[in-house]
C-alpha positions, -999 to +999 in steps of 0.1 A: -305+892+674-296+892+638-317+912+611-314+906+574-324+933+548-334+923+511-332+946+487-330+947+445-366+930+438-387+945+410-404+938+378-383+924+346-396+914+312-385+875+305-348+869+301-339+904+318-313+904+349-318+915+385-296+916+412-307+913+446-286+923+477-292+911+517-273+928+542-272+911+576-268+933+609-271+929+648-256+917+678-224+900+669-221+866+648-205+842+632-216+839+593-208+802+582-232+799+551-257+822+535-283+814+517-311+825+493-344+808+489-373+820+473-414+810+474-439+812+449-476+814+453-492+784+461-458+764+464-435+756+494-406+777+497-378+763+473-339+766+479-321+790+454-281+792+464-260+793+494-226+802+501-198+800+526-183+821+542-148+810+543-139+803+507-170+819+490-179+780+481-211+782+460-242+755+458-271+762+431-310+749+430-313+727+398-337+749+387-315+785+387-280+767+376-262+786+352-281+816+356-277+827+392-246+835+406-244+843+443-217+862+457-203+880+491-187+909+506-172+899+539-166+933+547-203+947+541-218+913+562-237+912+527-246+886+500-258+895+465-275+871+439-271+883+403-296+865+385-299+866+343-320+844+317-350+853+341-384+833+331-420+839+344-415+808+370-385+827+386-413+850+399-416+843+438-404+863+470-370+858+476-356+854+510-325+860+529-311+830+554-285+830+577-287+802+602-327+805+617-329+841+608-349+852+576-351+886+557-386+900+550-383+891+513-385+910+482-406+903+453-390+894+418-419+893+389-410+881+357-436+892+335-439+910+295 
């Protein structure tokens, strides 16, 4: 059993920065990719970034490239995604993936 913790969610005026954190913990595993993906009201949930890893190779959503950056500590188990330029449709719970396991999500509000 794996368990993934969120943590870094909050409330930012448009074009503020968060940076949100997921530790993953448990019986012992393999990590091959990490991944973040988020879900607004009313919409399906919506991939954000993932990375490997073994190299630390990134991919990026169309919608968050060039603003998100997503990042790991192989050390900590833990994955962080530093996101800046934030808009009011970045607003969603984000979520924590590491093979079929998911975090219990944190919210991110972008709101003035």
């Amino acid at each position: 059993q794996v368990q993934l913790v969120e943590s870094g969610g909050g409330l930012v005026q448009p074009g503020g920065s968060l940076r949100l954190s997921c530790a993953a913990s448990g019986r012992s595993f393999n990590i091959h990719t990490m991944a973040w993906f988020r879900q607004a009201p009313g919409r399906e949930r919506e991939f954000v970034a993932s990375i490997t890893w073994n190299g630390g190779r990134t991919s990026y959503g169309d919608s968050v490239k060039g603003r998100f950056t997503m990042s790991r500590d192989t050390a900590k188990n833990t994955v962080y995604l530093q996101m800046n330029s934030l808009r009011p449709e970045d607003t969603a719970v984000y979520y924590c993936k590491l093979a079929n396991y998911w975090g219990q999500g944190t919210q991110v509000t972008v709101s003035s």
